[in-house]
ZALOPA-631930 format. One record per atom (N, C-alpha, C, O): atom name; x, z, y; residue number from 1; residue in three letters. Coordinates in Angstrom, 1 decimal, padded with zeros to 4 digits. Last residue first. Example, Ala and Ser with C-alpha at 12.3 -4.5 7.8 and 13.67 -1.06 7.14 Angstrom:
BEGIN
<atomo=N, px=012.8, pz=007.1, py=-002.2, num=2, residuo=SER>
<atomo=CA, px=013.7, pz=007.1, py=-001.1, num=2, residuo=SER>
<atomo=C, px=012.9, pz=007.9, py=000.0, num=2, residuo=SER>
<atomo=O, px=013.4, pz=008.0, py=001.1, num=2, residuo=SER>
<atomo=N, px=013.2, pz=007.8, py=-005.7, num=1, residuo=ALA>
<atomo=CA, px=012.3, pz=007.8, py=-004.5, num=1, residuo=ALA>
<atomo=C, px=013.2, pz=007.8, py=-003.3, num=1, residuo=ALA>
<atomo=O, px=014.2, pz=008.5, py=-003.3, num=1, residuo=ALA>
This chain:
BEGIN
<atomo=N, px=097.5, pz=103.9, py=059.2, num=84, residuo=UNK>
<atomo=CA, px=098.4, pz=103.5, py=057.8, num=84, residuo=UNK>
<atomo=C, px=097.3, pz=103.9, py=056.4, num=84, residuo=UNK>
<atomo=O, px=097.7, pz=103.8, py=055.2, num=84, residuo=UNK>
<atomo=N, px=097.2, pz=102.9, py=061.5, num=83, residuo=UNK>
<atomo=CA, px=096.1, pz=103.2, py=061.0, num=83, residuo=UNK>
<atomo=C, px=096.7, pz=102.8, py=059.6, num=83, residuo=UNK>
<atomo=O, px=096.5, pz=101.7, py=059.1, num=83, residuo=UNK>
<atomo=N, px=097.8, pz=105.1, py=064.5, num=82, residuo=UNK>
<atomo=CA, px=098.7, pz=104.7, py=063.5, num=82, residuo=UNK>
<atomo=C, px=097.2, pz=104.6, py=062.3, num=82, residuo=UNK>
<atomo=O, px=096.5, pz=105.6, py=062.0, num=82, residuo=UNK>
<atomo=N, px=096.9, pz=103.7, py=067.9, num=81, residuo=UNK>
<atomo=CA, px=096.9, pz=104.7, py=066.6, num=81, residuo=UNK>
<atomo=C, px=097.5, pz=104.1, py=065.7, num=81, residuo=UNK>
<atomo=O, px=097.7, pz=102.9, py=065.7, num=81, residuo=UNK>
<atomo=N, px=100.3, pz=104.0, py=070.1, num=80, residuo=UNK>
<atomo=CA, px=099.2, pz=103.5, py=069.7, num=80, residuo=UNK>
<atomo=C, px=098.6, pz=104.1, py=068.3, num=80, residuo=UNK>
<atomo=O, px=099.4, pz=104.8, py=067.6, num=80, residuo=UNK>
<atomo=N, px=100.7, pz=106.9, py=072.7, num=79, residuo=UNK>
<atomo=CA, px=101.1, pz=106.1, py=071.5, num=79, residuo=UNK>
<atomo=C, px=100.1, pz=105.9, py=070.8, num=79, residuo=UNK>
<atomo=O, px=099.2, pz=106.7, py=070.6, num=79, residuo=UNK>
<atomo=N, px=101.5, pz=106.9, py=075.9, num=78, residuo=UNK>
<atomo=CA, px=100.3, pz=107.2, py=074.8, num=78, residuo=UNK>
<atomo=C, px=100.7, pz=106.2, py=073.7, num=78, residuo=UNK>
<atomo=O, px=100.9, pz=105.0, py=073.8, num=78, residuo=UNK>
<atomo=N, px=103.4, pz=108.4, py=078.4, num=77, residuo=UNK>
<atomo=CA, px=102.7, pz=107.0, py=077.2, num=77, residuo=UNK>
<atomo=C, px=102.4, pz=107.9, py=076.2, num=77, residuo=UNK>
<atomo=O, px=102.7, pz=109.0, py=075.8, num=77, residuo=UNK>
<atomo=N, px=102.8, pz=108.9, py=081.5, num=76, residuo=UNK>
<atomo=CA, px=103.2, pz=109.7, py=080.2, num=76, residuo=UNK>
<atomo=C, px=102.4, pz=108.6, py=078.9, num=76, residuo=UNK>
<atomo=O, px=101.2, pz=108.2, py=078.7, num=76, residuo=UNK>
<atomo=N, px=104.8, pz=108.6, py=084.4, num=75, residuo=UNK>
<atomo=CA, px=103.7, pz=108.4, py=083.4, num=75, residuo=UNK>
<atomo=C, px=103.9, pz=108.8, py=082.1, num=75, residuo=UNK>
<atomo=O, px=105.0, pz=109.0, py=081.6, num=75, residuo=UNK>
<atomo=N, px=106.2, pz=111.6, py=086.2, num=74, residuo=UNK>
<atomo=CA, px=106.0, pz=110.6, py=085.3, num=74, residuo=UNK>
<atomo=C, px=105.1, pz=110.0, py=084.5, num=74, residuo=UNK>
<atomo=O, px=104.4, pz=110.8, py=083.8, num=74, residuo=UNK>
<atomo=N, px=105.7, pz=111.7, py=089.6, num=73, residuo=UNK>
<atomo=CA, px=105.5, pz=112.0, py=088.5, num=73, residuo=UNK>
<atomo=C, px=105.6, pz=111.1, py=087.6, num=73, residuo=UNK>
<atomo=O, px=105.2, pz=109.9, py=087.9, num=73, residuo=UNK>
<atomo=N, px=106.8, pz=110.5, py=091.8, num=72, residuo=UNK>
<atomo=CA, px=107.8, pz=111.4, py=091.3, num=72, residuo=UNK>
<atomo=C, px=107.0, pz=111.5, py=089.6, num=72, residuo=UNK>
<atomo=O, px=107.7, pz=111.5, py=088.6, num=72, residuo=UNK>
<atomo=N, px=104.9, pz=108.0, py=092.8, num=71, residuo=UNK>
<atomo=CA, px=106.1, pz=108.0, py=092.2, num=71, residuo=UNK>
<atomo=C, px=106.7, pz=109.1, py=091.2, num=71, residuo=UNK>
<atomo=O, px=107.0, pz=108.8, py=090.0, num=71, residuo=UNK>
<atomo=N, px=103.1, pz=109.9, py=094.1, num=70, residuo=UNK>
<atomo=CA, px=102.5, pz=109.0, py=092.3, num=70, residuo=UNK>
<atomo=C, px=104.2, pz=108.9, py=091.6, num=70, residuo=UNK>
<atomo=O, px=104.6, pz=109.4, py=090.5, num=70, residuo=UNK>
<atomo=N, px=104.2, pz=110.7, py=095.9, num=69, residuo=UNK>
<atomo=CA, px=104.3, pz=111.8, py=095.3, num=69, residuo=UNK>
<atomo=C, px=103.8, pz=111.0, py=093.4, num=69, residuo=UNK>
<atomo=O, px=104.0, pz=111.3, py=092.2, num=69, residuo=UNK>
<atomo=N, px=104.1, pz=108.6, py=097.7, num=68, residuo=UNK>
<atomo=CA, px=105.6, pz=109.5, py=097.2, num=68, residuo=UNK>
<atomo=C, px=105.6, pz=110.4, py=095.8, num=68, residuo=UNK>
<atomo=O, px=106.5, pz=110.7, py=095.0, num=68, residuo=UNK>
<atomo=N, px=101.3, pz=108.6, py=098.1, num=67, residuo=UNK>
<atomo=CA, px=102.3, pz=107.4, py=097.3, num=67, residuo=UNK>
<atomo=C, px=103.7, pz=108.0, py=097.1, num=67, residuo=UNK>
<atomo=O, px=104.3, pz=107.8, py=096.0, num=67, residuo=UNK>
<atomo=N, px=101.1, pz=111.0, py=099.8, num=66, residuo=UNK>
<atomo=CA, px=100.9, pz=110.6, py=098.5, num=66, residuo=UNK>
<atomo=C, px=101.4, pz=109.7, py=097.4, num=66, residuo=UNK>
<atomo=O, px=101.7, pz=109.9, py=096.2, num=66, residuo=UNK>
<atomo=N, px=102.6, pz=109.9, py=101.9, num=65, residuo=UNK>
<atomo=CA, px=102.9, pz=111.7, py=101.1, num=65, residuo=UNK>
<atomo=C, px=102.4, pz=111.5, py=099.8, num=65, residuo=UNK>
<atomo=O, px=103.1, pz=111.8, py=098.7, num=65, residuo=UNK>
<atomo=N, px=101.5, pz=108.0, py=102.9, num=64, residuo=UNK>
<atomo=CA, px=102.7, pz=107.8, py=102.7, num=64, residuo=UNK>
<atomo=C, px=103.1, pz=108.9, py=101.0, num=64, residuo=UNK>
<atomo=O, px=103.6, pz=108.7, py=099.9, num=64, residuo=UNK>
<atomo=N, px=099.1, pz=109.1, py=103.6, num=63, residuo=UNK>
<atomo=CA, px=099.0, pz=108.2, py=102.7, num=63, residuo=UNK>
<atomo=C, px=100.3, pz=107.5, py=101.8, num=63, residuo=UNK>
<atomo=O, px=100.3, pz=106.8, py=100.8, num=63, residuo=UNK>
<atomo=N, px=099.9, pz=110.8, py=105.7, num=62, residuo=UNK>
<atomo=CA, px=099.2, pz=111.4, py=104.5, num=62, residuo=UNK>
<atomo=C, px=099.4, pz=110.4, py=103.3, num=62, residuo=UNK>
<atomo=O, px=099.7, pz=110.8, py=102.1, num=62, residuo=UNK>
<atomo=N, px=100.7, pz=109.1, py=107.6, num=61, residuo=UNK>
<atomo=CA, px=101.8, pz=110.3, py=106.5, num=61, residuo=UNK>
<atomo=C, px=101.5, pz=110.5, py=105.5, num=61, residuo=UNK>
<atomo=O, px=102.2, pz=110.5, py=104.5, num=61, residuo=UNK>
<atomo=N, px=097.9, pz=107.8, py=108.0, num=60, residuo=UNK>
<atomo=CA, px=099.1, pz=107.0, py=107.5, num=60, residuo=UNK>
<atomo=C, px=100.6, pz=107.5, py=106.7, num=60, residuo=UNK>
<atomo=O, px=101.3, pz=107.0, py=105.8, num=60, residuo=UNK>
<atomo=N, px=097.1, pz=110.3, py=109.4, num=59, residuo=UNK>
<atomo=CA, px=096.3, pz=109.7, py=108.1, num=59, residuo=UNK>
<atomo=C, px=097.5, pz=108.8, py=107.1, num=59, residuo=UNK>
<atomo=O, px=097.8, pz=109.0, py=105.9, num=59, residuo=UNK>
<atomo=N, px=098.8, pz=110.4, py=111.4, num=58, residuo=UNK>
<atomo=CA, px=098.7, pz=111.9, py=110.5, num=58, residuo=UNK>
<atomo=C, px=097.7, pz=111.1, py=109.0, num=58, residuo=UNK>
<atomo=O, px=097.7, pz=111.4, py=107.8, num=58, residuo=UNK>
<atomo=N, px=098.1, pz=108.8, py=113.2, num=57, residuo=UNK>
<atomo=CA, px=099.6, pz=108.7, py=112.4, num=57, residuo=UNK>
<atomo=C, px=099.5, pz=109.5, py=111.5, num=57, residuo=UNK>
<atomo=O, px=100.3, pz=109.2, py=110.6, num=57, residuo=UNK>
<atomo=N, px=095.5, pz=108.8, py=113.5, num=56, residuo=UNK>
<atomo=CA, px=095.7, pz=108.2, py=113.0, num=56, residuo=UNK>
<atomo=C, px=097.4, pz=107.7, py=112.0, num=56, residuo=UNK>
<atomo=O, px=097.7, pz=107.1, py=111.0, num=56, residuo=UNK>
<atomo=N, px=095.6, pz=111.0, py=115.2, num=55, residuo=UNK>
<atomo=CA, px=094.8, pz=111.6, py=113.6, num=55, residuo=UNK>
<atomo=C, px=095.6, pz=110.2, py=112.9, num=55, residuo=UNK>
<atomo=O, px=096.2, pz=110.4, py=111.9, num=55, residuo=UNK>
<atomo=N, px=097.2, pz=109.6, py=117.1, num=54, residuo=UNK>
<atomo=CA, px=097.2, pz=110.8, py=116.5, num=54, residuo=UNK>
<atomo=C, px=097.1, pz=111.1, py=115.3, num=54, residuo=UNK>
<atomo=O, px=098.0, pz=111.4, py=114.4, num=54, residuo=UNK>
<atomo=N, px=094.4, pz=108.0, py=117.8, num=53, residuo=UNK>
<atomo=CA, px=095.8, pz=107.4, py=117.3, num=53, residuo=UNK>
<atomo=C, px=096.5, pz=108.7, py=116.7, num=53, residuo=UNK>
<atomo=O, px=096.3, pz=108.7, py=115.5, num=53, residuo=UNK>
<atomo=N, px=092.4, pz=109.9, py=118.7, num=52, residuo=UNK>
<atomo=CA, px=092.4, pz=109.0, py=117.7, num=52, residuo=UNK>
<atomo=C, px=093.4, pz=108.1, py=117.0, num=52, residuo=UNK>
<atomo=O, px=093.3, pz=107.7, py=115.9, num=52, residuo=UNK>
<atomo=N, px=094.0, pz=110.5, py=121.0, num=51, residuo=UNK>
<atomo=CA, px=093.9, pz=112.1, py=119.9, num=51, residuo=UNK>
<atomo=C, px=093.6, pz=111.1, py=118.6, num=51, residuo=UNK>
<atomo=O, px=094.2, pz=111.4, py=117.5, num=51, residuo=UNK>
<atomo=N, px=093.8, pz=108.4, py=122.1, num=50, residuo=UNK>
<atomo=CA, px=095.3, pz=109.1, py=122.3, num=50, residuo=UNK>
<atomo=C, px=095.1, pz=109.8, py=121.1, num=50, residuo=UNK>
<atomo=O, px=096.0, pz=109.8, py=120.3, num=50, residuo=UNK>
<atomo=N, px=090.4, pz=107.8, py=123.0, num=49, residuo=UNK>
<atomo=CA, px=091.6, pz=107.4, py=122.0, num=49, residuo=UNK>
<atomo=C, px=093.0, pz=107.8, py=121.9, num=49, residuo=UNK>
<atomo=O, px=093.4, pz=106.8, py=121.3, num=49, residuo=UNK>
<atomo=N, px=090.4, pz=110.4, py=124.3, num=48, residuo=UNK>
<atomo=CA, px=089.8, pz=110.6, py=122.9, num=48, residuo=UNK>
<atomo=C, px=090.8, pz=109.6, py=122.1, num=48, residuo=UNK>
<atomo=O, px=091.6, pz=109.9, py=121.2, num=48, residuo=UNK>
<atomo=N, px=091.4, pz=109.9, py=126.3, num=47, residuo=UNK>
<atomo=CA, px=092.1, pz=110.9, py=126.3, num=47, residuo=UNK>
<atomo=C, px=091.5, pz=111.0, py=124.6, num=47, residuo=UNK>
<atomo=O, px=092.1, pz=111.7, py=123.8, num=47, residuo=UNK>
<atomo=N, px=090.4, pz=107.7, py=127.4, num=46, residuo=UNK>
<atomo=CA, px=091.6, pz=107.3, py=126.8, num=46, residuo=UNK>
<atomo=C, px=092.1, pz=108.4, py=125.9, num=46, residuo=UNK>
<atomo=O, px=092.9, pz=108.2, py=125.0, num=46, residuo=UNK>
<atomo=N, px=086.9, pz=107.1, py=126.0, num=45, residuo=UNK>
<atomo=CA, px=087.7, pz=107.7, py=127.1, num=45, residuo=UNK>
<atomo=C, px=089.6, pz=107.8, py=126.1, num=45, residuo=UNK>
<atomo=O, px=089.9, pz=107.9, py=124.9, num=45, residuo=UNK>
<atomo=N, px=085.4, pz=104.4, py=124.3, num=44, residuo=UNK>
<atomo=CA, px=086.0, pz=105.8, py=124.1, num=44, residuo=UNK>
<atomo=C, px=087.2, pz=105.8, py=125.6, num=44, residuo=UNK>
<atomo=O, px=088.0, pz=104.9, py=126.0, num=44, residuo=UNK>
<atomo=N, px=084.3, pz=101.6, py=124.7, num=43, residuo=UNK>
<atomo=CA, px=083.9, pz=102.4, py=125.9, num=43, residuo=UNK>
<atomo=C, px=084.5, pz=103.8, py=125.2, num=43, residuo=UNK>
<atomo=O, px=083.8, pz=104.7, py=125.7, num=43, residuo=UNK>
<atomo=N, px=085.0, pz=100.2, py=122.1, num=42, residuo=UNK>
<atomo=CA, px=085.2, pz=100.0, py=123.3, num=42, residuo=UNK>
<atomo=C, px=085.4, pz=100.9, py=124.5, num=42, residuo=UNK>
<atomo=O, px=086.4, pz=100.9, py=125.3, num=42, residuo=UNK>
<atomo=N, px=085.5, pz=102.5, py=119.7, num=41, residuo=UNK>
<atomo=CA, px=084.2, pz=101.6, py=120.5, num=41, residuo=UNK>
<atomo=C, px=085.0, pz=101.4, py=121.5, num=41, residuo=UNK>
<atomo=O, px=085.7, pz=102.3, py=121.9, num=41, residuo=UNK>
<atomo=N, px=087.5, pz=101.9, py=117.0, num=40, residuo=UNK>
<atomo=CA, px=086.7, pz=102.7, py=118.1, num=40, residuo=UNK>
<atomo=C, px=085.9, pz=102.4, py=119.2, num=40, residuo=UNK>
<atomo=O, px=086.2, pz=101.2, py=119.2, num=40, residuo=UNK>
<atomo=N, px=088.5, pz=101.2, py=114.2, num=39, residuo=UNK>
<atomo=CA, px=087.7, pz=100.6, py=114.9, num=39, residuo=UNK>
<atomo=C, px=087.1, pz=101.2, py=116.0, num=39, residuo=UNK>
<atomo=O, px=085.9, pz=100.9, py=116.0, num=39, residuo=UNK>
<atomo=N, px=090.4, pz=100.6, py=111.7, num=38, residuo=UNK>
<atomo=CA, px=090.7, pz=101.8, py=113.1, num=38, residuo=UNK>
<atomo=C, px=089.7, pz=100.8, py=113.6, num=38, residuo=UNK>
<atomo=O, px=090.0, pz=099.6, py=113.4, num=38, residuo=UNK>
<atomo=N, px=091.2, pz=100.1, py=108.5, num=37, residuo=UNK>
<atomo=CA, px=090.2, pz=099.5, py=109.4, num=37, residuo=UNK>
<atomo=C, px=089.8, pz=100.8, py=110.8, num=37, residuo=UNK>
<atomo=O, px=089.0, pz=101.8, py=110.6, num=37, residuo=UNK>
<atomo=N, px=093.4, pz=099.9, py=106.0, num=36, residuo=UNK>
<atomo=CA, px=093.2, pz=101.5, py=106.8, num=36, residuo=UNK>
<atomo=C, px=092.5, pz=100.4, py=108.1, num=36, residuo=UNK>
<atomo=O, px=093.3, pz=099.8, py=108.7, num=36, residuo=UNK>
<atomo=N, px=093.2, pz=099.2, py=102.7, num=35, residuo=UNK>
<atomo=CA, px=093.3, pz=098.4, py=104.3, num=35, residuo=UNK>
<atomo=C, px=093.5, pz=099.4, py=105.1, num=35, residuo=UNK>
<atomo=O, px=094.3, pz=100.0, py=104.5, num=35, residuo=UNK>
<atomo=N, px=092.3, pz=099.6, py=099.8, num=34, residuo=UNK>
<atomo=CA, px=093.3, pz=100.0, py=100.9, num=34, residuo=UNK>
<atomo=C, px=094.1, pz=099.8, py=102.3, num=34, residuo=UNK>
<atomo=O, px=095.2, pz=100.1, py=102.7, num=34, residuo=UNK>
<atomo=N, px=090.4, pz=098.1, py=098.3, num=33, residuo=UNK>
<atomo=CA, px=090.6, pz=099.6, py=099.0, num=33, residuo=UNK>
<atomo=C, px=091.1, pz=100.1, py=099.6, num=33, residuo=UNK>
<atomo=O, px=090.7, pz=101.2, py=100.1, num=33, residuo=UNK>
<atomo=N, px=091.2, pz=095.9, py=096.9, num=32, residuo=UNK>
<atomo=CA, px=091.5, pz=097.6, py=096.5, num=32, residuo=UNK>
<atomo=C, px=091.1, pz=098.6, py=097.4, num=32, residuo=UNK>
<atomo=O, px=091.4, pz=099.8, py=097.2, num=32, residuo=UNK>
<atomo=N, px=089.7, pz=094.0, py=098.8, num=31, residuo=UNK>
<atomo=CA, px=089.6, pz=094.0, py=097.2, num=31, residuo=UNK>
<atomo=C, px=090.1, pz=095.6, py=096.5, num=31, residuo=UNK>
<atomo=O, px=089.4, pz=096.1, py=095.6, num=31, residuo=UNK>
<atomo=N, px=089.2, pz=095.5, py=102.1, num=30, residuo=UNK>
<atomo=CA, px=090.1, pz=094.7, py=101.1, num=30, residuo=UNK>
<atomo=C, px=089.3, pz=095.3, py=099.4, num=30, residuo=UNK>
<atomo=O, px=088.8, pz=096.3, py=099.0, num=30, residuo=UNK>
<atomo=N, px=089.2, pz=098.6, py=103.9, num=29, residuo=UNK>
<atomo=CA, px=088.3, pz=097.6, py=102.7, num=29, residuo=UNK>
<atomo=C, px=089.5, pz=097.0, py=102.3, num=29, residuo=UNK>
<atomo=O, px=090.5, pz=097.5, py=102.1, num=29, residuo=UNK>
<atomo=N, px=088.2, pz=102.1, py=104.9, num=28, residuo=UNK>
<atomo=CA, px=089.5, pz=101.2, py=103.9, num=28, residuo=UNK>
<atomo=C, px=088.2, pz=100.1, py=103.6, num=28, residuo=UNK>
<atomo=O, px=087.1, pz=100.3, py=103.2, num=28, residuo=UNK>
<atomo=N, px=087.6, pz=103.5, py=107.6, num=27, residuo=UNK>
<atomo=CA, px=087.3, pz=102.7, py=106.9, num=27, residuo=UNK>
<atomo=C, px=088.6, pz=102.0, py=106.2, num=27, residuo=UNK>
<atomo=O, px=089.6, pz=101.6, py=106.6, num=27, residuo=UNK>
<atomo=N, px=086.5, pz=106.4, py=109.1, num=26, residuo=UNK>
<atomo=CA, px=087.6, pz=105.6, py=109.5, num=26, residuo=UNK>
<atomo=C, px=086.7, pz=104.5, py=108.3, num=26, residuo=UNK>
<atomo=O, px=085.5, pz=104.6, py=108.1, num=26, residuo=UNK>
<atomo=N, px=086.0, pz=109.2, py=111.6, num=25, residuo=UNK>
<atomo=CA, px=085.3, pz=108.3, py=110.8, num=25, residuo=UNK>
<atomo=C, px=086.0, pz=107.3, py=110.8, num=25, residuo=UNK>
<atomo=O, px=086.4, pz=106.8, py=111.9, num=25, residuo=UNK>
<atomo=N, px=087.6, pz=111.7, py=112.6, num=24, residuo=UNK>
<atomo=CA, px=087.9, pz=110.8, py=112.4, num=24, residuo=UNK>
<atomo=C, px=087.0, pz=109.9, py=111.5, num=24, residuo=UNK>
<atomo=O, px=087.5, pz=109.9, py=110.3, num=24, residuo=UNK>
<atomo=N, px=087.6, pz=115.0, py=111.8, num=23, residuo=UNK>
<atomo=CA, px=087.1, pz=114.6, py=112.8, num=23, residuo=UNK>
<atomo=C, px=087.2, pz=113.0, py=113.2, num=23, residuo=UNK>
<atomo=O, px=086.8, pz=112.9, py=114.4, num=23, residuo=UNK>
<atomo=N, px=089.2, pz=115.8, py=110.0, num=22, residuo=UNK>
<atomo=CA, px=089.8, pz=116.2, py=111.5, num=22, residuo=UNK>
<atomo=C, px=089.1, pz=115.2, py=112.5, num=22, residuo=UNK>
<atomo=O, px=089.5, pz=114.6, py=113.5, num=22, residuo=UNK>
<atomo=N, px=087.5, pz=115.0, py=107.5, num=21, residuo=UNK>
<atomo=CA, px=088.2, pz=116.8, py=107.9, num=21, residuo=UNK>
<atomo=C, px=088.9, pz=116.9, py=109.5, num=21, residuo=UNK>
<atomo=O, px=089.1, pz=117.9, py=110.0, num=21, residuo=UNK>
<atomo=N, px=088.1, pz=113.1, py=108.2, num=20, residuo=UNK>
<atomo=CA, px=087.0, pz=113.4, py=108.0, num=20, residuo=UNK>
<atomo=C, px=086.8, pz=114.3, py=108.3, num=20, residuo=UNK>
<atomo=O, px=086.0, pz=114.7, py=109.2, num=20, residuo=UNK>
<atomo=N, px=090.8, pz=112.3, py=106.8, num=19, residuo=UNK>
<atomo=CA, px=090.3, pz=111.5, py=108.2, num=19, residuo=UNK>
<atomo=C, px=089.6, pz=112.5, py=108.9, num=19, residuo=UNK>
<atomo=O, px=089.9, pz=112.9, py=110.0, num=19, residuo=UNK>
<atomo=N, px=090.7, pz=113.3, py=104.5, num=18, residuo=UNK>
<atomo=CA, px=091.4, pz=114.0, py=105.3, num=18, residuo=UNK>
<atomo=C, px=091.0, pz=113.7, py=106.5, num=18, residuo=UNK>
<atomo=O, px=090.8, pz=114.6, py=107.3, num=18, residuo=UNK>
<atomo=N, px=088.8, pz=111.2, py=103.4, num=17, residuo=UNK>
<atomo=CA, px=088.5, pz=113.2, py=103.4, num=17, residuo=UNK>
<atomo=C, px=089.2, pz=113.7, py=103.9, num=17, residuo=UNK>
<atomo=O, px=088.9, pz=114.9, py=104.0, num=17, residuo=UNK>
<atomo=N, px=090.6, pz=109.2, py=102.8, num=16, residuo=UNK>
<atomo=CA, px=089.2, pz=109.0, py=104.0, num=16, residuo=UNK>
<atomo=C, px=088.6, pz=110.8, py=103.8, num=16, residuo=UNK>
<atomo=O, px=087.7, pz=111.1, py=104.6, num=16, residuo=UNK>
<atomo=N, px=092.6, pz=109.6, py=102.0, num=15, residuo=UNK>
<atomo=CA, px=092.9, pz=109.9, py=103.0, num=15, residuo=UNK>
<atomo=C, px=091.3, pz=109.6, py=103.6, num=15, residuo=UNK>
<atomo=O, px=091.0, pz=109.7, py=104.8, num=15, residuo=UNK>
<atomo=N, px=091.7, pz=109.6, py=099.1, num=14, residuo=UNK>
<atomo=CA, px=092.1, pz=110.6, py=099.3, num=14, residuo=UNK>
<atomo=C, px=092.1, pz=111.1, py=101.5, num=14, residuo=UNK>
<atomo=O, px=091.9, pz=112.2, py=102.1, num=14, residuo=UNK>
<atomo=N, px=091.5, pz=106.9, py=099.6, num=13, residuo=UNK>
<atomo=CA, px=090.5, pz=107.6, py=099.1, num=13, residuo=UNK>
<atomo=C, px=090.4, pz=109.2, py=099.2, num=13, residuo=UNK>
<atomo=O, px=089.4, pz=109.9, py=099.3, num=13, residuo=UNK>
<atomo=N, px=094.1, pz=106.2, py=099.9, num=12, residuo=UNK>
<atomo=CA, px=093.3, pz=106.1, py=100.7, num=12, residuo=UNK>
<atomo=C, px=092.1, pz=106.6, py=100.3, num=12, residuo=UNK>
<atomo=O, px=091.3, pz=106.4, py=101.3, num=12, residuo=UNK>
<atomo=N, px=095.3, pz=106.5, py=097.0, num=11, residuo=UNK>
<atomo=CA, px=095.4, pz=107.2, py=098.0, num=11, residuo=UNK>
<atomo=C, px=094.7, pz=107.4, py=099.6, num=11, residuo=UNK>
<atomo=O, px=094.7, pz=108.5, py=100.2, num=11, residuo=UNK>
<atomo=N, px=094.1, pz=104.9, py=095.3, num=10, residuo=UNK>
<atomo=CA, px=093.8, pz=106.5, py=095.3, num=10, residuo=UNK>
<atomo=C, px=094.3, pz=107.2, py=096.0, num=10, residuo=UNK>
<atomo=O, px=094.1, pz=108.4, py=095.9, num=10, residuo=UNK>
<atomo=N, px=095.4, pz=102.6, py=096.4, num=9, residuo=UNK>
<atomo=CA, px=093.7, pz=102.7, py=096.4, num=9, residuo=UNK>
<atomo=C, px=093.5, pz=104.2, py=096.5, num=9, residuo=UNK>
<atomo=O, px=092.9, pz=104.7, py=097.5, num=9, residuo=UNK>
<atomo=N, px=097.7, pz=101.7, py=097.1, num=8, residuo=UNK>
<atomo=CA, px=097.2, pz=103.0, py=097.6, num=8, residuo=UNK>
<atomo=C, px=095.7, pz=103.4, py=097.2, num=8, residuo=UNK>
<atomo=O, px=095.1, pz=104.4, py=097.5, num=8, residuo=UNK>
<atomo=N, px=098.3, pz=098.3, py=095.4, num=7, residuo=UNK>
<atomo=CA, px=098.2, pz=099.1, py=096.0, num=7, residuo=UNK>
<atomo=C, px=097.7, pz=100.6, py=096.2, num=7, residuo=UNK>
<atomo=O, px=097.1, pz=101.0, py=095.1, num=7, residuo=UNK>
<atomo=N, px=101.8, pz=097.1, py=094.3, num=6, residuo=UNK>
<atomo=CA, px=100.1, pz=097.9, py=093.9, num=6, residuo=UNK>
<atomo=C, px=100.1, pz=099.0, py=095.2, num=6, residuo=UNK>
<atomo=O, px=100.9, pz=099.8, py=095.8, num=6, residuo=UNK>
<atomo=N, px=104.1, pz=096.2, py=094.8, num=5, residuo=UNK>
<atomo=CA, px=103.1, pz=095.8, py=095.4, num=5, residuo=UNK>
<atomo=C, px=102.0, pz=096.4, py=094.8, num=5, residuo=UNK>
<atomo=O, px=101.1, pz=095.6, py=094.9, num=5, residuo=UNK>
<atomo=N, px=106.4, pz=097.7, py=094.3, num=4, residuo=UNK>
<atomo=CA, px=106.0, pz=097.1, py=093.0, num=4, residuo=UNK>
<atomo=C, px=104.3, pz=096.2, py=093.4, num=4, residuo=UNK>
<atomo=O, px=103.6, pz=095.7, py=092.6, num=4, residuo=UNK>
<atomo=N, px=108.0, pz=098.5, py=096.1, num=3, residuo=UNK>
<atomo=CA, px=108.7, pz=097.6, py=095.1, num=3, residuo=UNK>
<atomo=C, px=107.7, pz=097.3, py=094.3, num=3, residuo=UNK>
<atomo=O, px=108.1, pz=096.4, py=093.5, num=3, residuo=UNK>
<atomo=N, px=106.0, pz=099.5, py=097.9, num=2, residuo=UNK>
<atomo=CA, px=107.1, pz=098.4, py=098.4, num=2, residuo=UNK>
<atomo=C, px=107.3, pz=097.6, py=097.6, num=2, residuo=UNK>
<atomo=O, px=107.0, pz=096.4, py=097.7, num=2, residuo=UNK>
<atomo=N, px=102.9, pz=100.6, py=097.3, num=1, residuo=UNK>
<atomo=CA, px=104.3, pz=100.7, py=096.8, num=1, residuo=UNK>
<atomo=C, px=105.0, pz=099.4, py=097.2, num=1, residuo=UNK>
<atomo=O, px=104.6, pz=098.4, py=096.8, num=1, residuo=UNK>
């Protein structure tokens, strides 16, 4: 989130099973989790890395799509117990 610097954790989590699903072994590190680590071997033919950038913009939407979506819903407060 821009404005509030927390990071995607649960969203990248979400996006390592999309990666995965299209064929993409990827990696989040950092303390939260949410780095996006593109690492492809040296020796991949261009035409694989092209399709690997690709998946890769499609991961980054995904992760976009979600963080959009934490926004819209509302948190819902829990009220403290009442120990009258």
């Amino acid at each position: 989130d821009r404005r509030t610097k927390t990071p995607a954790t649960a969203a990248c989590r979400k996006a390592w099973d999309f990666a995965t699903e299209r064929g993409l072994i990827i990696q989040f590190g950092a303390a939260a989790g949410n780095v996006y680590k593109f690492k492809p071997p040296l020796t991949t033919p261009q035409a694989e890395f092209d399709r690997m950038l690709e998946i890769s913009e499609e991961i980054v939407a995904f992760i976009q799509r979600e963080v959009d979506e934490t926004r819209r819903v509302p948190s819902v407060a829990v009220p403290a117990p009442s120990y009258q």
